[in-house]
C-alpha positions in Angstrom: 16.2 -5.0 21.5 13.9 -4.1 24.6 11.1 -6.1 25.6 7.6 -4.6 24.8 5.6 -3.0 27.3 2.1 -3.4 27.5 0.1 -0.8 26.7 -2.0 0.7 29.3 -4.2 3.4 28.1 -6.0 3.8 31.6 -3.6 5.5 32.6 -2.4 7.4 30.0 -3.6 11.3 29.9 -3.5 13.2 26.8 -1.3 16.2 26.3 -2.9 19.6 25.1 -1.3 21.1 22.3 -1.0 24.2 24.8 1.0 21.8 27.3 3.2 20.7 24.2 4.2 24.2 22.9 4.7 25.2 26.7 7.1 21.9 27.7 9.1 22.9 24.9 9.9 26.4 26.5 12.4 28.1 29.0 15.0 24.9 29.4 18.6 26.1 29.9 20.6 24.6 26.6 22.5 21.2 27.0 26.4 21.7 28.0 28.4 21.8 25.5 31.5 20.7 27.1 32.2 16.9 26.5 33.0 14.4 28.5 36.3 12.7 29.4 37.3 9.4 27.8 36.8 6.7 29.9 40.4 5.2 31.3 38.9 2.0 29.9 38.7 3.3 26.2 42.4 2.5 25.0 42.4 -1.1 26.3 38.5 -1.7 25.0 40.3 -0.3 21.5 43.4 -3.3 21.8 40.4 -5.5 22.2 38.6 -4.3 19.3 41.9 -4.8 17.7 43.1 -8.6 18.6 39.4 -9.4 17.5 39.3 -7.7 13.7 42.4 -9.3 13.0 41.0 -12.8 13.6 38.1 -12.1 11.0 39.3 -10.2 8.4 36.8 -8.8 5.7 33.7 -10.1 8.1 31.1 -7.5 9.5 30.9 -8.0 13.2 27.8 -7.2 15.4 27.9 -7.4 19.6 24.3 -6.4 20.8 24.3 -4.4 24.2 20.9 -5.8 24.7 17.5 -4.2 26.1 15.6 -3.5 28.6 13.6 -6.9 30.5 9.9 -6.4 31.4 10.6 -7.3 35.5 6.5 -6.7 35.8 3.9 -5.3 33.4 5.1 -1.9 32.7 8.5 -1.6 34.9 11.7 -3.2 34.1 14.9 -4.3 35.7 17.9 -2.3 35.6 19.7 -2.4 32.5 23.3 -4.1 32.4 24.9 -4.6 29.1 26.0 -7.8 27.3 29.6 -8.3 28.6 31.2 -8.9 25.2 29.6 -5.5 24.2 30.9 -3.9 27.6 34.4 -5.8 26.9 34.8 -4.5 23.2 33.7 -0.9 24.0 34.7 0.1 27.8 31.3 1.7 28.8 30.4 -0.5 32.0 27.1 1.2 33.5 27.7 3.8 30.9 26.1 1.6 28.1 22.8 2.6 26.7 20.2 -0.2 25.9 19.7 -1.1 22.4 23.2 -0.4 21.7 24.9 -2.0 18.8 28.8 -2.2 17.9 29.5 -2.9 14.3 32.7 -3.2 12.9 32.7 -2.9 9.2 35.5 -4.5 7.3 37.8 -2.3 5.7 41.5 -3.1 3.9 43.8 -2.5 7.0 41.1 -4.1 9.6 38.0 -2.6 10.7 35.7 0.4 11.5 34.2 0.8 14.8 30.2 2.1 14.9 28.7 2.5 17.9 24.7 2.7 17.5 22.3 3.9 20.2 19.4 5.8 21.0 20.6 9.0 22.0 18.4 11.9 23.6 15.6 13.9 22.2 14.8 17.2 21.6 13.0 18.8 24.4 10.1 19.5 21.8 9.9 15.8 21.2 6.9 13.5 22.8 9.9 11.3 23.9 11.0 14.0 26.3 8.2 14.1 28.6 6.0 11.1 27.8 8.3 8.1 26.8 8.3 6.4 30.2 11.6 4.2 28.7 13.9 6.9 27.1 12.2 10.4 28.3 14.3 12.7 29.8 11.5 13.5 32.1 11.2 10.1 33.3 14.7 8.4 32.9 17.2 11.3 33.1 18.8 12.9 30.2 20.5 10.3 27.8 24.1 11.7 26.3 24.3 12.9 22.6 25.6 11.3 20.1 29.1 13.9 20.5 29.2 13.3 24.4 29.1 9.1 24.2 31.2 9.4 21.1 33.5 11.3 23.7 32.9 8.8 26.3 34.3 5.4 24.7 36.3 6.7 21.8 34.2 5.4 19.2 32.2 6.9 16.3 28.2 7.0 17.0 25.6 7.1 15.2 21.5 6.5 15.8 20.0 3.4 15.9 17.5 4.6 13.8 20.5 3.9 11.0 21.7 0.7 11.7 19.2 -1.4 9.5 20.1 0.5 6.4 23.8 0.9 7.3 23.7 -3.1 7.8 22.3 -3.5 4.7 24.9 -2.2 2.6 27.3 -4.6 0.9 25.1 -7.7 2.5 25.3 -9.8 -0.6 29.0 -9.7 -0.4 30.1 -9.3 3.0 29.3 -12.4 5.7 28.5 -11.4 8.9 28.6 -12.4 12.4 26.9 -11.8 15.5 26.9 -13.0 19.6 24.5 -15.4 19.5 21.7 -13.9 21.9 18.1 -15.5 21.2 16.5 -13.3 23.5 17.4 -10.3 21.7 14.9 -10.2 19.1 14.8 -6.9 17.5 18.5 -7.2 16.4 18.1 -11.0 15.6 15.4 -10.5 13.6 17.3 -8.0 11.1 20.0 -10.1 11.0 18.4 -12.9 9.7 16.6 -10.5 6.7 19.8 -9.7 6.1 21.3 -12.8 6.2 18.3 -14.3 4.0 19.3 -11.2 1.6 22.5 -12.8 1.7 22.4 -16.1 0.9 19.1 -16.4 -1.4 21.4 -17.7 -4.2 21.8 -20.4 -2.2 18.6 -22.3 -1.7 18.7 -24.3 1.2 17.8 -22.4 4.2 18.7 -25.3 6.6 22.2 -25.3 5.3 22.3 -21.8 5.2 21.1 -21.4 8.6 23.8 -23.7 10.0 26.6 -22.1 8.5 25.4 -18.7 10.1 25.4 -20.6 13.2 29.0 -21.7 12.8 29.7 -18.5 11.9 28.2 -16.9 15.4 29.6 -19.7 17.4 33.1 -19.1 16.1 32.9 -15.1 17.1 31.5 -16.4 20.4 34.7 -18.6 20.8 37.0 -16.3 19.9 35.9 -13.3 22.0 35.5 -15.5 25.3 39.1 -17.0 25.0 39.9 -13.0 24.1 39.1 -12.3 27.9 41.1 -15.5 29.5 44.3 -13.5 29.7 43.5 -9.7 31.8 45.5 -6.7 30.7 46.6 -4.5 33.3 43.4 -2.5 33.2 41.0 -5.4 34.3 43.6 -6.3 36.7 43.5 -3.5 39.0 39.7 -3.5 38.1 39.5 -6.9 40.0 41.9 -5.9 42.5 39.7 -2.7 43.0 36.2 -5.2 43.7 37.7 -7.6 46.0 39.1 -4.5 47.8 35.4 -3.4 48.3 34.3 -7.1 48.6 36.1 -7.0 51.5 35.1 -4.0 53.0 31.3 -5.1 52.5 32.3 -8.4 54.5 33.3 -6.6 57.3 30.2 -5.3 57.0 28.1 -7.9 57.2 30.2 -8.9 60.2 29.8 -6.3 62.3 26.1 -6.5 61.3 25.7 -10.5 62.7 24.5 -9.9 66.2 21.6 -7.5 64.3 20.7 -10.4 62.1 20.4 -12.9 64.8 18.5 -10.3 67.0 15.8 -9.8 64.0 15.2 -13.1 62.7 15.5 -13.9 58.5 19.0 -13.0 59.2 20.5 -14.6 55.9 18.4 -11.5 54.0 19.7 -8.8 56.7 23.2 -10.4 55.9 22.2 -10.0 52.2 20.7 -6.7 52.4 24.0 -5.3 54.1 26.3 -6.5 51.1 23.7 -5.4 49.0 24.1 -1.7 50.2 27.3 -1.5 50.2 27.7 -2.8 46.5 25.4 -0.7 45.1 27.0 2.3 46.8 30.6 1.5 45.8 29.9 -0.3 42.4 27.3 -1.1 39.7 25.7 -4.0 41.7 26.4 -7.2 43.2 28.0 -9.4 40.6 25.9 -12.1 40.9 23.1 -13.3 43.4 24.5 -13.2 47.4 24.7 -16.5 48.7 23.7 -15.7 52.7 23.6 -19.5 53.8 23.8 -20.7 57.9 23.4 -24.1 59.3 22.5 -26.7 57.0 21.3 -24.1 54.3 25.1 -24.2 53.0 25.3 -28.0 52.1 22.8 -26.2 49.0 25.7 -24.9 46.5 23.4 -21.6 45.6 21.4 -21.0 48.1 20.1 -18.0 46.9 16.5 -17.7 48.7 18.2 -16.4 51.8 15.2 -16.7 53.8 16.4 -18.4 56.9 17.6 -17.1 61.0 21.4 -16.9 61.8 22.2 -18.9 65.0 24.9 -17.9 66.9 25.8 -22.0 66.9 26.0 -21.8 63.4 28.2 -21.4 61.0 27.1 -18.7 57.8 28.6 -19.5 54.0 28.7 -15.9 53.0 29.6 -16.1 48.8 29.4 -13.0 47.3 31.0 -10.3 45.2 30.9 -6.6 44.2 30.6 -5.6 40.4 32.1 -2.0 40.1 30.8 0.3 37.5 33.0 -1.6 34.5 30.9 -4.5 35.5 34.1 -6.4 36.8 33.3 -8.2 39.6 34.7 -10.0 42.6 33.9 -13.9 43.7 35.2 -14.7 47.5 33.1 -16.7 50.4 34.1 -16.8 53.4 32.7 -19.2 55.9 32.1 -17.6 59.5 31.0 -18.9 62.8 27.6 -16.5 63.7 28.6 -16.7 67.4 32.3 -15.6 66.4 34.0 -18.9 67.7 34.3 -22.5 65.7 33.3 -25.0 67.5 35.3 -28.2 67.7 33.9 -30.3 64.7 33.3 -26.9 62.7 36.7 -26.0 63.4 38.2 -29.7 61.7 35.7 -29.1 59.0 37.0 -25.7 58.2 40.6 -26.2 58.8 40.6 -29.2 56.4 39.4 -27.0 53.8 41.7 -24.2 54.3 44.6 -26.9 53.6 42.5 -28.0 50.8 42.7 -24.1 49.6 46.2 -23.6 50.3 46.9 -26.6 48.0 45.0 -25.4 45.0 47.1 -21.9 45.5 50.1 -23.3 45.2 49.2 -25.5 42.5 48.2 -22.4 40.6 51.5 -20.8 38.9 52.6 -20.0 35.0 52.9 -23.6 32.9 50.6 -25.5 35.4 47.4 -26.8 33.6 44.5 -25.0 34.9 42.9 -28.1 36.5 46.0 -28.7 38.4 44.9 -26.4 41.6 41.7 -28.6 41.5 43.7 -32.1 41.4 46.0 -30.6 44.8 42.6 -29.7 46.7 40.7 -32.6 46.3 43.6 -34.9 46.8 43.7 -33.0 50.5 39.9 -33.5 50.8 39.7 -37.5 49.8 42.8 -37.7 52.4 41.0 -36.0 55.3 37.6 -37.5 53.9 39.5 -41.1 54.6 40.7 -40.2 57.8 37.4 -39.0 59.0 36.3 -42.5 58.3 34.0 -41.0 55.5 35.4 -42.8 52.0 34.7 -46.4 51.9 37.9 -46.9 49.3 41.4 -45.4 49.7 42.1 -41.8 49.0 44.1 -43.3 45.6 40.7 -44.8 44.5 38.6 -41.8 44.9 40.6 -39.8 42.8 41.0 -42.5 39.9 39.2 -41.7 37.0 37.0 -44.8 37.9 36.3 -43.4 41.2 34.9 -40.1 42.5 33.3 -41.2 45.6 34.9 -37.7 47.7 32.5 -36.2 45.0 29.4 -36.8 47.4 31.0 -33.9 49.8 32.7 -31.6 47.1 30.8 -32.4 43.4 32.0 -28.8 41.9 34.9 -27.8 40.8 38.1 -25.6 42.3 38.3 -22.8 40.0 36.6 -20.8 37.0 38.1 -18.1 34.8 36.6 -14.2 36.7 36.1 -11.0 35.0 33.4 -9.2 33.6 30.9 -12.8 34.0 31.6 -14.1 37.8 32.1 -17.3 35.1 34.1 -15.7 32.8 35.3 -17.0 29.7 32.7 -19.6 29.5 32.6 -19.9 25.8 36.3 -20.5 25.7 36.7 -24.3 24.5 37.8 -27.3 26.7 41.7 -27.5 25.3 42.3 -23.4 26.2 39.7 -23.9 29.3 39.5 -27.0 31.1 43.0 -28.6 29.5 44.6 -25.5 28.8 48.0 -24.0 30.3 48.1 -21.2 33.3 49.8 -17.9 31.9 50.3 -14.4 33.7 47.4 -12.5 33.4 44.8 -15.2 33.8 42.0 -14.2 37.1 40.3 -17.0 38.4 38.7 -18.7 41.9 40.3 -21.2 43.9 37.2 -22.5 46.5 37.3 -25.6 47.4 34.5 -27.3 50.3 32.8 -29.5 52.0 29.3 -30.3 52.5 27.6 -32.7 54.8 24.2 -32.2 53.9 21.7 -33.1 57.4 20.3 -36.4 56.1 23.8 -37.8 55.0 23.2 -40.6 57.1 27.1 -41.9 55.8 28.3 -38.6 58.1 28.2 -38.7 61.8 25.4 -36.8 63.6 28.1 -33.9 64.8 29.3 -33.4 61.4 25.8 -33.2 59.4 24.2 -29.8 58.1 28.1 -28.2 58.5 29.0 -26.1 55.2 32.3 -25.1 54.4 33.5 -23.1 51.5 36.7 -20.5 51.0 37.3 -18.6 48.5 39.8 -16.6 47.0 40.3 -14.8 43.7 43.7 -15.2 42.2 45.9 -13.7 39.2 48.7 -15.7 37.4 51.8 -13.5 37.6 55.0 -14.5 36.0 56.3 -16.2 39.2 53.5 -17.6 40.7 50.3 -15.8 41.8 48.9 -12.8 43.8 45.9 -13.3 45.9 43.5 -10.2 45.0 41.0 -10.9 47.7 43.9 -11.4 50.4 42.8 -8.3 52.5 40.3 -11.0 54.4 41.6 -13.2 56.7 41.7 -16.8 55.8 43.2 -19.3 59.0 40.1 -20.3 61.6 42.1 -18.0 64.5 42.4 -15.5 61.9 39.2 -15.3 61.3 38.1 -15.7 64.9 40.2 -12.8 65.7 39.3 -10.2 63.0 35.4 -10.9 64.0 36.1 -10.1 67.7 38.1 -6.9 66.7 35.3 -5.6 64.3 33.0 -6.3 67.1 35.0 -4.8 70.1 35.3 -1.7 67.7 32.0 -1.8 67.2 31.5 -1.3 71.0 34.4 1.1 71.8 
């Protein structure tokens, strides 16, 4: 559950029992109307489906998580565990401290979704709860309106110990591992105790409830590694406005140079835009130029933009359904390559084009990282760079291109910018491309400034690309193919978002 706030009693002024009877007075009643059902309900409800029949006669429990302390008494925005957000549809909508339970029954499961609704105006929560009061927060839906929302029966938190300790002795239970959360944890594991105290040996006992968590884990990762056609358009939808914030930031570049910091103006204009068109940014905006992108997340953001430079720009919008886009683009600041950037880059892009390709139904899903590296040792070789054939690098035995590209092509995208990352290593890693399947395809290169194996031109250049793919039944569609890709491509759309920026 949420964190603990300190208390702070300096601050805290009592309420006069003539202010209480007064705040309690004159409010026009709540709308009775309730909401629509989110579009996401019916596919959250297959999910809920696929994932009862895979433990029959088990009690399942997905956390939504709490509120973090950020400092002292404020916290940071509240986003929802995304196997709570994938089982129930509710995105942003999600309420902290939420729980979903789905109680065995003969033909499957019950869905309960557990929250905090809103008090009563006559309540202390409504003006002095600084968490949940409407006063201070915003009115928080009933349990009729959310019920309304996701398509899911509600009920208060304030019931979920009791209703979780019915039928404990003989019905096992699991749960998403989540340490942090230590409200729900800690009733789980009274209950679980409650549970198993015929057995006697807690160690045992506490490994089997850890096999038992791990398995649910599994099982509702690999759930997510094939996208119905709801999460589909979702992504399609945040590279769409991905793209739109990057031609943001470019028409934003001669500003950053002109202030100085420029990686955090870059960062502060995707920002914006993500937060106006989505939930957030889906994960921390790499802004790197020069020699700051040889760092794989450079995150601090803190340095100028030179127009001789060249800025890694990796970053993603997360719409309100918390699906999220993952494309970098690598740009030149002064909105031409130069030569060595331009051999950097273009070796990259073939490196890319490979891995696409690579990428179609029956393929194994490391196959699109096998065809880009094989184009990277090749170049790397020509360059002079690899001190052993391109055939050696890429034995098993070998590896040495790994000193300019150590990460990998590809990772499954959804909900987590690293989706699917409980899945295991035969369905993952090992396992067979199939239509429906979202992932990156970004391979680079990085030729850090003190590689002293590089020549002088080619040190502190940093050259990712990035592109979010689906598995279709012929091949693939590229989801973030509104941005341009090819050097002159590039080149060309940053002159015309300039010149219209001067028209």
């Amino acid at each position: 559950m949420s964190e603990s706030q300190p208390v702070l009693p300096n601050r805290q002024v009592p309420f006069s029992d003539a202010f209480k009877e007064f705040i309690a007075q004159g409010w026009a009643p709540y709308p009775t109307d309730l909401p629509a059902e989110l579009p996401a309900a019916k596919y959250a409800a297959e999910r809920r489906r696929l994932i009862s029949s895979a433990f029959p006669g088990d009690r399942l429990v997905i956390p939504a998580g709490g509120l973090k302390v950020r400092s002292n008494d404020t916290d940071y925005r509240f986003r929802a565990h995304s196997e709570f957000a994938h089982l129930t549809g509710l995105g942003s909508s999600a309420e902290p401290d939420s729980v979903l339970v789905l109680d065995p029954t003969d033909s499957g499961h019950d869905a309960t979704l557990y929250f905090k609704p809103r008090a009563p105006r006559d309540s202390p929560e409504f003006y002095s709860d600084t968490r949940y009061g409407e006063m201070w927060v915003g009115r928080r839906p009933s349990l009729d309106e959310l019920a309304s929302l996701c398509g899911i029966r509600c009920a208060s938190v304030d019931d979920l110990a009791d209703d979780l300790r019915k039928n404990a002795d003989s019905t096992r239970l699991r749960t998403v591992p989540a340490p942090s959360e230590r409200g729900v944890a800690d009733l789980l594991e009274e209950i679980r105790g409650l549970a198993s105290t015929a057995d006697g040996d807690n160690d045992a006992t506490r490994k089997e409830q850890e096999r038992l968590d791990r398995e649910l884990a599994i099982a509702l990762s690999e759930l997510r590694l094939i996208k119905d056609d709801f999460e589909i358009a979702e992504l399609r939808a945040a590279c769409d406005q991905t793209a739109l914030a990057f031609a943001a930031v470019v028409g934003a570049l001669p500003e950053g140079v002109r202030r100085g910091r420029g990686e955090r103006w870059v960062e502060g204009v995707f920002g914006l835009h993500a937060r106006h068109v989505g939930n957030a940014i889906g994960y921390d905006t790499i802004a790197a130029s020069g020699e700051h992108a040889c760092t794989l997340h450079w995150i601090r953001n803190d340095g100028d933009l030179s127009e001789d430079d060249l800025l890694l720009l990796d970053a993603g919008i997360e719409l309100d359904t918390l699906y999220t886009a993952d494309v970098t683009r690598t740009l030149p600041v002064g909105g031409r390559f130069s030569d060595d950037q331009r051999m950097v880059y273009d070796a990259v892009l073939e490196a890319q084009q490979a891995g696409i390709e690579a990428a179609r139904p029956g393929a194994k899903f490391s196959d699109p990282h096998k065809a880009a590296v094989a184009v990277l040792a090749r170049h790397l070789h020509a360059w002079g760079l690899l001190p052993v054939t391109p055939e050696e690098s890429l034995a098993p035995d070998g590896g040495l291109h790994r000193r300019w590209m150590v990460h990998g092509t590809s990772h499954h995208l959804g909900i987590d910018v690293h989706d699917c990352a409980q899945a295991r290593v035969e369905n993952y890693r090992e396992g067979t491309l199939k239509p429906g399947m979202v992932f990156t395809v970004e391979p680079g290169l990085y030729f850090k400034p003190d590689d002293e194996l590089v020549p002088a031109a080619l040190r502190g250049i940093g050259v990712r690309i990035e592109d979010d793919i689906v598995i279709t039944a012929t091949g693939n569609e590229i989801l973030s193919a509104a941005l341009p890709r090819s050097s002159a491509d590039v080149e060309a759309w940053i002159a015309s978002l300039w010149s219209a920026a001067t028209s």
